[in-house]
C-alpha positions in Angstrom: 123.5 -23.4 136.2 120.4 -24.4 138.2 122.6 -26.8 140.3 124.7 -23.4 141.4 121.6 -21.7 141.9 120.5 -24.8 144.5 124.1 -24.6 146.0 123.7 -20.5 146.4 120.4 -20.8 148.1 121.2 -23.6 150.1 124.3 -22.0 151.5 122.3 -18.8 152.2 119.6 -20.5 153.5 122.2 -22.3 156.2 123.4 -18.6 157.0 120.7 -17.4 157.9 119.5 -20.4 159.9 122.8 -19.9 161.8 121.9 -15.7 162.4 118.3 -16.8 163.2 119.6 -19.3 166.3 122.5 -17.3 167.6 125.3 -19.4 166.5 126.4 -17.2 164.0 129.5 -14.6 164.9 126.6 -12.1 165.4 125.3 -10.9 168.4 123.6 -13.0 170.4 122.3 -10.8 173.2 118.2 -10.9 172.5 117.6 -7.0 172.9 114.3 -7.1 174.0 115.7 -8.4 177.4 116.6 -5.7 179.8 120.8 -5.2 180.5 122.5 -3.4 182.8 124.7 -1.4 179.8 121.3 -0.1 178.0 120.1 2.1 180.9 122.6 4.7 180.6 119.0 7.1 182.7 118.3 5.1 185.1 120.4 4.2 188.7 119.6 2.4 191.7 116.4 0.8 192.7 115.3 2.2 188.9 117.4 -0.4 187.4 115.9 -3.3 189.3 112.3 -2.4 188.6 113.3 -1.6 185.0 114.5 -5.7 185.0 111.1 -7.0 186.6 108.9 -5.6 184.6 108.9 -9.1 182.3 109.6 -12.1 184.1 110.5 -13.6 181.0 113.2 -10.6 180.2 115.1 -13.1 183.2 115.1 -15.9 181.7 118.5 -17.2 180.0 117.1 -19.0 177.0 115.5 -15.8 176.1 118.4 -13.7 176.9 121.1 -15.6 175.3 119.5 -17.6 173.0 122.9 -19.4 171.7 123.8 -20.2 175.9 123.0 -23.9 175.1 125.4 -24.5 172.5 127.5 -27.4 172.6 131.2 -27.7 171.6 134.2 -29.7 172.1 136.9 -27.8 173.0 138.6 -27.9 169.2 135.5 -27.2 167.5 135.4 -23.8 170.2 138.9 -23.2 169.3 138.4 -23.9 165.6 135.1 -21.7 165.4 136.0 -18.6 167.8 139.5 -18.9 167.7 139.8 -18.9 171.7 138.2 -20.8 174.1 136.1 -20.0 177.2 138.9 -21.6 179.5 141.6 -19.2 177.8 139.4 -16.8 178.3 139.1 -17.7 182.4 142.8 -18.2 182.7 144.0 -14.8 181.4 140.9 -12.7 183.2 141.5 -14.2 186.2 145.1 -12.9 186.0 143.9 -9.4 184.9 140.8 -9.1 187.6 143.1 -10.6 190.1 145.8 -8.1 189.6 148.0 -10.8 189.2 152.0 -9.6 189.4 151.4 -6.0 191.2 150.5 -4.3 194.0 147.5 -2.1 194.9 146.4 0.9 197.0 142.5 2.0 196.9 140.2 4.2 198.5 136.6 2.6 197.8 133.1 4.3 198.5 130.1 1.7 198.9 126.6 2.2 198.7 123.6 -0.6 199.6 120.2 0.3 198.3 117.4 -1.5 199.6 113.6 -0.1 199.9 114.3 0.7 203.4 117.0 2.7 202.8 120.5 2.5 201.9 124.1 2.2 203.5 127.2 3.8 202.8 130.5 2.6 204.0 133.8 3.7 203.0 137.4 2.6 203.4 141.1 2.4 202.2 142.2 -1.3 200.8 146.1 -2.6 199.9 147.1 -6.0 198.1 150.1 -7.7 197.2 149.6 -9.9 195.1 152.9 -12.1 193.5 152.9 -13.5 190.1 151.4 -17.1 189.8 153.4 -19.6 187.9 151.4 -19.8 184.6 151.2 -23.7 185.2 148.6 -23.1 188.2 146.3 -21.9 185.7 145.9 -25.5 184.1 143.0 -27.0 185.6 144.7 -30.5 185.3 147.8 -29.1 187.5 147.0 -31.0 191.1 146.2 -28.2 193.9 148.4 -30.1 196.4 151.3 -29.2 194.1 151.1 -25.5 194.1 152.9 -22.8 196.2 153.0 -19.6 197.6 150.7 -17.0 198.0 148.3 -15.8 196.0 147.1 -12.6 197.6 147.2 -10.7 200.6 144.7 -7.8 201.6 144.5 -5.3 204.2 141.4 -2.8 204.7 140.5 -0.3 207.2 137.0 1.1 207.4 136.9 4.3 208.1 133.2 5.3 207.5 130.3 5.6 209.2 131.8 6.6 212.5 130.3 3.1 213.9 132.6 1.0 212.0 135.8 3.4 212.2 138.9 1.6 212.7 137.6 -1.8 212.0 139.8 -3.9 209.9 140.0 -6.4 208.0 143.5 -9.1 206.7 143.2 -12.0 204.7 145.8 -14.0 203.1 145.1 -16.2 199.9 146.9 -19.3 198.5 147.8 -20.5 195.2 146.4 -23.9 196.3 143.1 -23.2 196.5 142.3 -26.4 198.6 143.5 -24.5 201.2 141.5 -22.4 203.1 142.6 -18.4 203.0 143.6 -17.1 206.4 141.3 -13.7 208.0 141.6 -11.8 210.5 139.0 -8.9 211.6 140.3 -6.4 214.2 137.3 -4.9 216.4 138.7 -1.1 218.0 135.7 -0.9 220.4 136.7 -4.3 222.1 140.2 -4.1 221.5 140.5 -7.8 219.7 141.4 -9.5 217.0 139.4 -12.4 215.8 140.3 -15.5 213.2 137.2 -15.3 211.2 136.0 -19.6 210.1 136.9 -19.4 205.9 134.2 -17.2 204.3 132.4 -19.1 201.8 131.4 -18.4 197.8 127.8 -17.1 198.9 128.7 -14.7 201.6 128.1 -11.1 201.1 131.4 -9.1 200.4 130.9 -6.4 203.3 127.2 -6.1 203.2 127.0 -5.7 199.8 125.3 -7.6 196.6 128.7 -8.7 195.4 129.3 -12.0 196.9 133.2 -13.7 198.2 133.1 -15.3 195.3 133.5 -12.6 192.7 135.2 -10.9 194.6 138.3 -12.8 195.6 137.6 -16.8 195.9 136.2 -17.7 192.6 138.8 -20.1 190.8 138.8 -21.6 187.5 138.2 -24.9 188.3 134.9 -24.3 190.1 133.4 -24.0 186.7 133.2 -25.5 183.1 133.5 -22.9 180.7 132.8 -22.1 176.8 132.4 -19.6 174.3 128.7 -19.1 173.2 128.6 -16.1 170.8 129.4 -12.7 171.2 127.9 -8.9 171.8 128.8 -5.5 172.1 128.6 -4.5 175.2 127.3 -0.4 175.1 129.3 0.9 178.2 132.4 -1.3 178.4 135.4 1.2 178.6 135.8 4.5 180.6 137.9 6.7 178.4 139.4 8.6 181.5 142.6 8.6 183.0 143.3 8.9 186.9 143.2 12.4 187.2 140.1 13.2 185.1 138.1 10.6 187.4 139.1 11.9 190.2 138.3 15.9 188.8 134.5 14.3 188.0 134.8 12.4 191.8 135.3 15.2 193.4 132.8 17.8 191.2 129.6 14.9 191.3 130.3 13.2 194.7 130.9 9.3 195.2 127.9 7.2 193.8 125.4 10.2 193.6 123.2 9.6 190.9 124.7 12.5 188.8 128.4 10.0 189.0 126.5 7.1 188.4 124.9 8.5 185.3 128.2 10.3 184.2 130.3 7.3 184.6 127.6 5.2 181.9 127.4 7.8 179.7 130.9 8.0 179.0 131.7 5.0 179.0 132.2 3.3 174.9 131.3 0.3 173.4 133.8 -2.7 173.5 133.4 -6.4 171.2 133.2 -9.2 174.1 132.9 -12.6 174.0 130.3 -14.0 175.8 130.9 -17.6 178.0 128.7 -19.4 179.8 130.7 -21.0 182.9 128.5 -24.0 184.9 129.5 -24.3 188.4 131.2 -27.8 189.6 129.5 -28.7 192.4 131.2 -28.5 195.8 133.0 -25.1 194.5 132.8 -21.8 195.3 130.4 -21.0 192.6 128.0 -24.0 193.7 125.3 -21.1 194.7 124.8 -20.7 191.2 124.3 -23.1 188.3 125.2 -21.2 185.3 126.7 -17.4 185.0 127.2 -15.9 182.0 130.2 -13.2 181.7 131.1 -10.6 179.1 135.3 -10.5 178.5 136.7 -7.8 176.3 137.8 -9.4 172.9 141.2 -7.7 172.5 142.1 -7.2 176.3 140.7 -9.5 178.2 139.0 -7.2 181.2 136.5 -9.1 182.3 133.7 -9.4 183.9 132.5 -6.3 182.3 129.1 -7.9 183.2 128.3 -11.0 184.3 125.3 -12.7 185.2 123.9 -15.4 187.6 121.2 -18.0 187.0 119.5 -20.7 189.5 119.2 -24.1 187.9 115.7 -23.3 186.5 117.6 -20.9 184.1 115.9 -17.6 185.8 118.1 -14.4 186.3 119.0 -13.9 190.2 121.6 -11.3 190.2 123.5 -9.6 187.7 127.2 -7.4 187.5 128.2 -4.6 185.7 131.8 -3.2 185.6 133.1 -0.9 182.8 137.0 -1.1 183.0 139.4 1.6 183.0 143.1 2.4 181.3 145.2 5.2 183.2 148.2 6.0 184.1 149.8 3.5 186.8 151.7 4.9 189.3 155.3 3.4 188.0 154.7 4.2 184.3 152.5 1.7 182.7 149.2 1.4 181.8 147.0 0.2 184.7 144.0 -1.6 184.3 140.8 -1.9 186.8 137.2 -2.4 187.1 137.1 -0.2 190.4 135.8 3.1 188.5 132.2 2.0 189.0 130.4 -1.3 189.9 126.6 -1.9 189.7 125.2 -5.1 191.8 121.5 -6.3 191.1 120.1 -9.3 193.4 116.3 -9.4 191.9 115.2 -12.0 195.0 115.9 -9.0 197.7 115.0 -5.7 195.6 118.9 -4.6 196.2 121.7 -2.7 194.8 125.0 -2.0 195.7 127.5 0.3 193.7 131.5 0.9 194.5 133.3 3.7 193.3 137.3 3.4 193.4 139.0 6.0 191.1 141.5 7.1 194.0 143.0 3.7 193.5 146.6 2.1 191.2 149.1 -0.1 190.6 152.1 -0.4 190.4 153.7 0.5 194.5 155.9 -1.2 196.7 153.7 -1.9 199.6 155.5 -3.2 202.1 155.5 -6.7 203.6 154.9 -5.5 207.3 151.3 -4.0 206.1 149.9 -7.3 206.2 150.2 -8.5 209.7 148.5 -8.5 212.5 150.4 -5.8 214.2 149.3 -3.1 211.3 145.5 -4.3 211.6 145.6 -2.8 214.8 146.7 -0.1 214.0 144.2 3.4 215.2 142.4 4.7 212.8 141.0 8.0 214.3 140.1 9.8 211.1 138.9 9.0 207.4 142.5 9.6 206.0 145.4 6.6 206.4 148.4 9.3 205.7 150.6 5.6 205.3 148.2 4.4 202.7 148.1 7.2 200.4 147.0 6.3 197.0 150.6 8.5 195.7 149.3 10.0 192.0 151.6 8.8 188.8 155.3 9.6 188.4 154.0 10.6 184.5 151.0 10.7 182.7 151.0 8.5 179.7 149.9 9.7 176.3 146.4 9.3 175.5 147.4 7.1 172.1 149.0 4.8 174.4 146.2 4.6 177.0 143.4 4.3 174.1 145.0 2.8 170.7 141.7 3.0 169.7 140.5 6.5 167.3 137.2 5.6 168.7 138.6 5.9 171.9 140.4 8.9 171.9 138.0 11.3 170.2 135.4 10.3 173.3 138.6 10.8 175.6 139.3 14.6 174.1 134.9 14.7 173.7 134.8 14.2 177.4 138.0 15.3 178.5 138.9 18.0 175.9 141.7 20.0 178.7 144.3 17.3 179.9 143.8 17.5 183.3 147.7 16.9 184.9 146.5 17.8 189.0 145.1 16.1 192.2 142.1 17.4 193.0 143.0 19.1 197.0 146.6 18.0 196.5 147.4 15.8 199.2 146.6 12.5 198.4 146.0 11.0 201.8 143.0 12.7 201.6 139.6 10.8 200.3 138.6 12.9 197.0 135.0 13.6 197.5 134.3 12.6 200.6 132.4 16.0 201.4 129.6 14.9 199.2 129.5 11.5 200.7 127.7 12.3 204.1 
C-alpha cells in the first residue's frame, strides 16, 4: 500500500514539475508579460508604452518560459502530435493564399510620435498551386518551377503617391531572386527595383518583406514549444458585416481598431519557436515566436521577433477571418486588421483590408508592365473591383464552432446580405479616412 502511495505522489509530483516549467500541454504564455491580444482598450502608440513599461515583460525566457525546450523531431511528433515544420508548411500555404487569386483594397496607417501616415491602395495576386514536394525542406531549390506569386498594386492615396505602382513576380525556387518593377506617374518611368531584402520595410510600414511575402521555410528551424489561447484570434464576421462596421467607424480609427479586438474570440494555438538560418531572409532576427491556430492552421495570428540577446524588438498581431469567398467557398485571411509594434523606433502600423476575397479570375495581362502604367486619376480602379460573393454561406458553415456562432448572431444579430454604397469599385469608408 505505501509503495502505491510513493508511486501516486511521485507521479503527481512529476506533473506538477512539468506545469510548473511549461512543458506540460498547458499554457505556456507567462501572463504577467504584456501581449498584443490582452489590450482589447488600448490602440496605437498606447500599446507600445503599455509593452515598455517592464523591460523584463520583453524578454523571451520570461515570456515563454518553455521557448528553450529541446526535441527531436519524433519525440515533437510523439508529444504534440504535429510538428513545428508541419505546422510552417501548411501556414505558409494558407498565409500565402496558395491555389487562388486575390483582389484587395487596403488602408495603412504609420504611427510614430511625430505623427502618423496614411496611405491607401488597391492590390491583385495570382498565385498557382505549389507542388506539395516544394514544401520539403530537403527538395533542392534548383529543382523547382514556376511561379509562385505575382502582385500588382496601385496607390491611390495621399494625392502625392497617386498612380504609383508597384509589380513583382515571385518564384517557387526561392534562390532566385523575385522580379519588381515600380512605375513613377510624375516622371513617366518604370524602374527595375535591386531584390528587396528580408529587413526592408513593406511600404513604409513596421511589417517587414519578409513577413510579408519572402519568408520561406527553409530560412528557419522550427518546433513546437507549448501552447496558449490566444484571446482575440478569430473575427466572427462575414464580408458584408465588416464592411457595414468599415464604413459606420472609418478605416483604422481607434473606434475600428477597438471594435475589431473586441469581437474578435479566443482560438487554441500552438506556439513554435522558428531560429533563423543564417544567410536567409529571416537573418535580421535570431528567434520569432508565432501563434498558429490548432484546428486550421491561420497563422501568424501573432508572432514575435527577438535579437539574439533574447529581448523583444517587434511583435505582430493578426486575428483571421472566415467569409464568404467570392466563388462559393469559405475564404480565409488575416487582412481584417493587423497591428505592427517595433519597440527600438516607438512605431505602429495597422492595415485594414475587409473589401478584399478570393476566389476571381484575374487575368494574366494585369501583371505586366503595360497595366502598371496604367492612369490612375482617382481612388477607385473600376477594373479592380473587389466584386461581392455570388452567395452568402451559412453561418454554421463559416463558424462550426457554437462558440462561434452565438458571438457571430451577439455581434451580428441581423444578417446583413448588402454592399455598403453598392458599387464596389468604390473604397468603403474612405470618407472617414482623410
Amino acid at each position: 500500500m505505501k509503495s502505491v502511495r510513493f508511486i501516486v505522489v511521485l507521479c503527481l509530483g512529476i506533473v506538477f514539475s512539468l506545469f510548473e516549467t511549461g512543458l506540460c500541454a498547458n499554457d505556456c504564455f507567462d501572463y504577467a508579460c504584456p501581449r498584443q491580444d490582452l489590450f482589447k482598450d488600448k490602440d496605437g502608440l498606447e500599446v507600445v508604452k503599455e509593452f515598455k513599461k517592464d523591460k523584463e515583460g520583453l524578454s523571451l525566457q520570461k515570456r515563454w518560459p518553455s521557448f528553450d525546450l529541446q526535441l527531436t523531431p519524433d519525440e515533437e511528433k510523439i508529444r504534440f502530435g504535429t510538428t513545428g515544420l508541419e505546422q510552417a508548411q501548411k501556414s505558409y500555404l494558407i498565409y500565402h493564399f496558395d491555389g487562388t487569386q486575390l483582389r484587395m483594397m487596403v488602408y495603412m496607417k504609420i504611427v510614430r510620435k511625430m505623427g502618423e501616415r496614411k496611405i491607401m491602395g488597391w492590390r491583385a495576386e495570382k498565385n498557382p498551386a505549389m507542388p506539395t514536394e516544394y514544401l520539403d525542406p530537403a527538395y533542392p531549390e534548383e529543382k523547382k518551377k514556376g511561379i509562385d506569386f505575382y502582385w500588382l498594386v496601385h496607390w491611390v492615396d495621399p494625392p502625392d503617391i497617386r498612380g504609383t505602382g508597384y509589380l513583382a513576380y515571385g518564384y517557387n525556387n526561392k534562390k532566385r531572386d523575385q522580379d519588381t518593377w515600380l512605375w513613377f506617374p510624375s516622371l513617366r518611368k518604370t524602374r527595375r527595383l535591386t531584390p528587396a531584402m528580408g529587413a526592408d520595410s513593406c511600404g513604409g510600414s513596421y511589417k517587414t518583406m519578409s513577413e510579408v511575402l519572402l519568408r520561406r521555410i527553409t530560412d528557419e528551424v522550427h518546433q513546437i514549444v507549448g501552447e496558449t489561447t490566444v484571446q482575440a484570434a478569430i473575427l466572427p464576421m462575414d464580408v458584408f458585416d465588416s464592411l457595414h462596421v468599415l464604413k459606420e467607424l472609418g478605416p483604422l480609427t481607434r473606434e475600428y481598431n477597438i471594435f475589431v479586438k473586441k469581437v474578435a474570440q479566443p482560438r487554441q494555438c500552438w506556439v513554435v519557436r522558428s531560429e533563423s538560418v543564417r544567410g536567409g531572409y529571416c537573418d535580421y532576427y535570431h528567434t520569432r515566436v508565432w501563434l498558429v491556430d490548432k484546428e486550421w492552421g491561420y497563422a501568424p495570428v501573432i508572432e514575435e521577433m527577438y535579437n539574439g540577446s533574447g529581448e523583444l524588438f517587434a511583435a505582430h498581431f493578426h486575428p483571421w477571418r472566415r467569409a464568404s469567398s467570392y466563388d462559393g467557398k469559405v475564404a480565409y485571411g488575416w487582412y481584417t486588421w493587423a497591428e505592427d509594434l517595433n519597440f527600438p523606433q516607438d512605431g505602429c502600423s495597422y492595415w485594414a483590408a475587409p473589401q478584399t476575397n478570393l476566389g476571381y479570375e484575374n487575368p494574366q495581362e494585369w501583371f505586366t508592365l503595360r497595366e502598371l502604367k496604367r492612369s490612375v486619376p482617382t481612388v477607385s480602379v473600376p477594373y479592380m473591383a473587389v466584386l461581392p460573393p455570388k452567395k452568402l454561406l451559412s453561418p454554421e458553415v463559416l463558424f462550426p464552432d457554437k462558440e462561434l456562432q452565438v458571438a457571430y448572431r451577439k455581434y451580428f444579430p441581423q444578417r446583413v446580405e448588402t454592399l455598403p454604397g453598392g458599387n464596389p469599385a468604390d473604397p468603403i469608408g474612405v470618407e472617414k479616412w482623410r
